[in-house]
C-alpha positions in Angstrom: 0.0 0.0 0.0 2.9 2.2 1.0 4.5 1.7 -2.3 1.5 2.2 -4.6 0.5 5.7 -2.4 4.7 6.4 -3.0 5.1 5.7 -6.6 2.2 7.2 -7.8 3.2 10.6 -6.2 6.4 10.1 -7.8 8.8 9.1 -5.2 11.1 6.0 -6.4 11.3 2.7 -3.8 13.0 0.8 -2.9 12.0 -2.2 -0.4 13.8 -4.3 2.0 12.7 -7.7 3.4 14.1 -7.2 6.8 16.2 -4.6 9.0 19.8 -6.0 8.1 18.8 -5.5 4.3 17.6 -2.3 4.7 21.3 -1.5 6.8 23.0 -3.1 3.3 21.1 -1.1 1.0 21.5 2.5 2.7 25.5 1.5 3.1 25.5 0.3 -0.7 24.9 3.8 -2.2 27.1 6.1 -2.9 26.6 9.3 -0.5 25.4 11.8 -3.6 22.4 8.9 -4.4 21.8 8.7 -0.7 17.9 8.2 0.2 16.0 11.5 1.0 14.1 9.4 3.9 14.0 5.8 5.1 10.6 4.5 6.3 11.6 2.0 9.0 9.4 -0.8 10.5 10.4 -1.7 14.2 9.0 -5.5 13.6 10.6 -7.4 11.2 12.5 -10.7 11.2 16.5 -11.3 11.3 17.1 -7.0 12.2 14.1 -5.7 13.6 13.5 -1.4 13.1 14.9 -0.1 16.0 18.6 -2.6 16.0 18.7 -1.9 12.1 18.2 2.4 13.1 20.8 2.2 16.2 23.3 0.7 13.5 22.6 3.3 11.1 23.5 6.1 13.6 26.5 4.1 14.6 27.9 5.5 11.3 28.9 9.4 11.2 27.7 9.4 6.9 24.1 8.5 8.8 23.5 10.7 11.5 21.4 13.0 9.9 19.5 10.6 6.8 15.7 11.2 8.0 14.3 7.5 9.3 10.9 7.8 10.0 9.0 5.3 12.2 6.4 3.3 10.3 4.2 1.0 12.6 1.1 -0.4 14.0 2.3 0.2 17.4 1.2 4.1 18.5 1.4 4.1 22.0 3.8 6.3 23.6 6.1 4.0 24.5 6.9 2.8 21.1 7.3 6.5 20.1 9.6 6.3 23.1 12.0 3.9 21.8 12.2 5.2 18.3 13.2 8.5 19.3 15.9 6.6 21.9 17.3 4.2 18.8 17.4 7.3 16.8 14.3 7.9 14.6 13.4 11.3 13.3 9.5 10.6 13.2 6.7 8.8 13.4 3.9 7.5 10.7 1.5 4.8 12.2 0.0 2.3 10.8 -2.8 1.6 9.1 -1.7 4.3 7.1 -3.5 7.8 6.7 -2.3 9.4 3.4 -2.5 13.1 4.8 -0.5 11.6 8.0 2.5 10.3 5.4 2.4 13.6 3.3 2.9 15.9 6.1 5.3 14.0 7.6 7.8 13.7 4.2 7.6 17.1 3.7 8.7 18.1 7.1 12.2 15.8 6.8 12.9 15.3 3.1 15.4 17.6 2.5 15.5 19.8 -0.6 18.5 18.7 -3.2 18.9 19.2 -6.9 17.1 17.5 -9.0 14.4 16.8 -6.1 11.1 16.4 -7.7 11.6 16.1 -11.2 11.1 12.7 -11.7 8.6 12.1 -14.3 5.2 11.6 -13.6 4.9 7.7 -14.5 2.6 7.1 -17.3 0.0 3.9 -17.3 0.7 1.8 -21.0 -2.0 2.2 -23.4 -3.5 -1.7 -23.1 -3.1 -1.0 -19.2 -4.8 2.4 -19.1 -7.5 1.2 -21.7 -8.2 -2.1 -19.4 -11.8 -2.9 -18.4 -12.4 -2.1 -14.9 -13.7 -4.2 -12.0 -17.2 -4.2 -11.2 -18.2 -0.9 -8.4 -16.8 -1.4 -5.0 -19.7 -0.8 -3.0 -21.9 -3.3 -5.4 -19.0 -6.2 -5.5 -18.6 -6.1 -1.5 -22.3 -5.1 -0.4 -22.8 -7.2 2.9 -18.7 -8.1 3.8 -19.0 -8.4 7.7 -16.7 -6.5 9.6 -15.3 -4.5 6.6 -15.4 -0.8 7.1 -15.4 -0.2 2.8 -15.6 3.7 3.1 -12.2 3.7 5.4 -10.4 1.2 3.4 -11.0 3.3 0.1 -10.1 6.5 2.1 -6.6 4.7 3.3 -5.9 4.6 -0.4 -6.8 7.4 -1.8 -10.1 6.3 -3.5 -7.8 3.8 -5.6 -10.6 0.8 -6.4 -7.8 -1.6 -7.7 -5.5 -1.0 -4.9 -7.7 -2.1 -3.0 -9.3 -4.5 -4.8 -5.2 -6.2 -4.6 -4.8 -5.6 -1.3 -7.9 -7.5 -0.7 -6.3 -10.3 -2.4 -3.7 -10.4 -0.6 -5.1 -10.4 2.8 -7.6 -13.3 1.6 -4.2 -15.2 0.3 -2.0 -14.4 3.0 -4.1 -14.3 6.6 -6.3 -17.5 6.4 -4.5 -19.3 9.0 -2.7 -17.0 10.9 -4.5 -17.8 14.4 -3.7 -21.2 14.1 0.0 -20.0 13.5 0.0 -18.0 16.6 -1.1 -20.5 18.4 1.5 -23.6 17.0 4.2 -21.2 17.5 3.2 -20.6 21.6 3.2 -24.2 21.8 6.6 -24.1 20.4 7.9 -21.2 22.8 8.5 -19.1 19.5 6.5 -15.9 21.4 8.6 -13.5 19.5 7.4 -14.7 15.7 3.9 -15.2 17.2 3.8 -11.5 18.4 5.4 -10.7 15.0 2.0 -11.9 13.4 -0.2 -10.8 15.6 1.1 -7.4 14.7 0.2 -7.9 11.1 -2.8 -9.0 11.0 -3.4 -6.2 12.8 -1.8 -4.1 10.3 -3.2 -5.4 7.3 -6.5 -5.5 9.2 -6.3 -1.7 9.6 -5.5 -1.0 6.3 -8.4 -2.4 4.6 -10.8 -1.2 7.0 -11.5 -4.1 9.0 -11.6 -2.3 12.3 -13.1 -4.5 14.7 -10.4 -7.5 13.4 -7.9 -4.8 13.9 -9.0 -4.1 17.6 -8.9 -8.5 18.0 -5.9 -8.7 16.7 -4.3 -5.7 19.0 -5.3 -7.4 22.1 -3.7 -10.6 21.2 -0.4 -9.2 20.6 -0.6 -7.2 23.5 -1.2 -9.9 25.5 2.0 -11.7 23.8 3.8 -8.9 24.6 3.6 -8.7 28.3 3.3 -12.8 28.4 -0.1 -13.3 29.3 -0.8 -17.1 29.9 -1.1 -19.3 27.1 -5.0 -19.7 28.7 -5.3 -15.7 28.5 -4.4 -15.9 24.9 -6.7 -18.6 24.0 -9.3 -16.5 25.2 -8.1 -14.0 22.8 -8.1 -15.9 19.5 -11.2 -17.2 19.8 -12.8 -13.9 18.2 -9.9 -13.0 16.5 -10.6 -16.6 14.5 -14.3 -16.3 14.2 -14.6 -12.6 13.1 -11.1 -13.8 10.4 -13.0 -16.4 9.3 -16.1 -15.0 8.3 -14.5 -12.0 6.9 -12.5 -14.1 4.5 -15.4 -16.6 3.6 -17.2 -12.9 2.8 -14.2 -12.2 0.6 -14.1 -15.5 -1.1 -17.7 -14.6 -2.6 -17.4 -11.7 -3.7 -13.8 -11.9 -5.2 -14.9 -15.2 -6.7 -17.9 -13.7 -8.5 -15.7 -11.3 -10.3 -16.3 -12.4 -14.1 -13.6 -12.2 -16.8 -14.3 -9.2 -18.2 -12.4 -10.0 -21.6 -12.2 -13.4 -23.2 -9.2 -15.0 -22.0 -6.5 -15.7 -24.7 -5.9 -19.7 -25.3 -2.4 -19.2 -26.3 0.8 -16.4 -25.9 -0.2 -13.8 -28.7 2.7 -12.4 -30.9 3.3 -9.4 -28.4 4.1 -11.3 -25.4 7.9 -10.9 -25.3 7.4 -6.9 -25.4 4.9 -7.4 -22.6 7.5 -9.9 -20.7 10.3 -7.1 -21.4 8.2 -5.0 -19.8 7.4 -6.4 -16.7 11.2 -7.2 -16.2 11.9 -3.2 -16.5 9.3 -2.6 -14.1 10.4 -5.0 -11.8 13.8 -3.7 -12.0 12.8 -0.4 -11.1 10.7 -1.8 -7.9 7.6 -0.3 -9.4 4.2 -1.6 -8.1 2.7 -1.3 -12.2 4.6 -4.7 -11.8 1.6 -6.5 -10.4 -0.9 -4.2 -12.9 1.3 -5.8 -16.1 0.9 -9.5 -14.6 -3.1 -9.2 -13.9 -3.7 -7.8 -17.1 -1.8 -10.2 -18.6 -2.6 -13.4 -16.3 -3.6 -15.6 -18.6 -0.7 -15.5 -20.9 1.2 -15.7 -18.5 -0.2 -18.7 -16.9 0.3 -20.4 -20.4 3.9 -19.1 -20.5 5.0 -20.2 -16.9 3.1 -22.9 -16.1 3.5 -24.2 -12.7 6.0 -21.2 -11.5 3.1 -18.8 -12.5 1.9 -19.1 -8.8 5.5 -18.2 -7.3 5.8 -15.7 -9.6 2.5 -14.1 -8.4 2.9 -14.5 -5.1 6.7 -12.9 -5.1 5.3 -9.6 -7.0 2.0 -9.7 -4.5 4.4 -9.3 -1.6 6.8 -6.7 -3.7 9.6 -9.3 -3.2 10.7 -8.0 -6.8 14.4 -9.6 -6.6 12.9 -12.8 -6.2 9.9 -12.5 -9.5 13.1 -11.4 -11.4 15.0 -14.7 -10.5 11.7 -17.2 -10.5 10.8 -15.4 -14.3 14.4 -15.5 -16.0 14.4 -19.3 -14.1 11.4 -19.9 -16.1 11.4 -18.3 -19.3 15.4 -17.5 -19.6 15.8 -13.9 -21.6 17.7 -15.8 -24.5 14.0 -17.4 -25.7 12.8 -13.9 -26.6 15.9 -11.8 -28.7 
């Protein structure tokens, strides 16, 4: 969500999977292509936010590059311990857009050449695509999902959220049966870590009430409640997941082809597969615009990495679509 809001205000992105990648990538550039501001989760696994920021201040070249909080976790505390590891700022999560704005323009320092990257420009097949059936008809009666909140949290951007429904459907179904394996196991820590995002992604879609289940249960992971407390807890966090995503199912599932779907790769494909490769390269969220438009050659075209290669540009893991796609159709098979 973060990146889409970004990208189509015209910042470039770049994304790391953890806080010890995001400590590699800042150190990688050279100090006159130094980011303008780092947006820093403090949960994440290997290097969480906060170990990853004290490292980043270790270094002189470092001390002043704006890193701005970027979390579900608001209370005062938190805020506490990203000022103490060094943090500039704070944006919480689920993200408000006017929140992220304001807080960009007061750290991003002005530079040449700030601001003129060009405004990025939809391709003709993309920007000509049918579109998806209206919102408030496709998910009339969803339980538990606050529609009007959602759309505000992206900007009124139907197929935004129309993705990031997807993803929460393909990425959340079993999560309290996670939490709970992993207590069993003694792994609090990674059990905390996805309490925390269900929360998250809860927020962001407008799914308040989940949010609010999901909050209590990491809360009470946090300050190791009893693993009879915390059943307690995921009992409505499972019931109100699970009929929100059976909801989902429906109403995604009733979404029709709205063009017929090609039975074979058509004579354009390798520009469209160039394409996709560029815009991967560049970390740009199009990426997963190109694929859906293009699915079903592409399903013909990969076969049974098609899913992999989905799921890695769903979770804006671009490095690893670019290795699954050049594993799967090598570069050579289109000059």
């Amino acid at each position: 969500m973060a990146c889409e809001l970004l990208a189509d205000a015209g910042f470039l992105v770049e994304v790391a999977d953890n806080g010890q990648i995001a400590v590699n990538m800042v150190r990688a550039r050279p100090a006159d292509q130094a980011f303008d501001v780092v947006l820093m989760d403090m949960q994440m696994p290997v290097m969480d936010g906060l170990t990853a920021t004290r490292l980043l201040r270790q270094d002189p070249l470092y001390q002043s590059m704006p890193i701005l909080a970027m979390t579900a976790n608001a209370m005062q505390i938190d805020r506490n311990r990203c000022t103490e590891a060094g943090m500039n700022g704070f944006v919480s999560k689920p993200i408000e857009p006017d929140a992220l704005w304001k807080a960009l323009a007061q750290w991003i320092r002005p530079r040449a050449g700030l601001g003129t990257r060009p405004v990025r420009v939809l391709p003709a097949a993309q920007a000509n695509a049918p579109q998806a059936p209206h919102l408030p008809t496709l998910l009339h009666g969803v339980p538990g999902l606050g529609l009007a909140l959602g759309l505000q949290r992206v900007m009124g951007k139907e197929s935004l959220y129309l993705d990031m429904l997807r993803m929460f459907v393909a990425g959340q179904a079993s999560t309290p049966q996670q939490i709970r394996a992993l207590l069993v196991q003694g792994d609090t820590a990674t059990a905390e870590r996805l309490a925390h995002t269900l929360r998250g992604v809860a927020g962001n879609i407008g799914a308040s009430a989940l949010q609010q289940a999901a909050t209590e249960v990491e809360l009470a992971l946090r300050t190791g409640d009893s693993l009879a407390t915390i059943d307690i807890l995921l009992l409505p966090l499972h019931s109100q997941l699970a009929a929100l995503l059976e909801a989902l199912h429906n109403a995604l599932d009733s979404l029709v082809p709205l063009v017929q779907a090609p039975t074979a790769i058509g004579p354009g494909f390798a520009s469209t597969y160039r394409q996709l490769q560029a815009l991967l390269q560049d970390a740009d969220s199009d990426s997963l615009k190109l694929l859906d438009l293009h699915q079903a050659e592409f399903k013909i075209a990969l076969g049974p990495a098609y899913g992999d290669v989905d799921s890695a540009i769903r979770s804006y893991d671009c490095e690893a679509a670019i290795q699954l796609l050049q594993t799967a159709l090598p570069p050579a098979l289109f000059k």
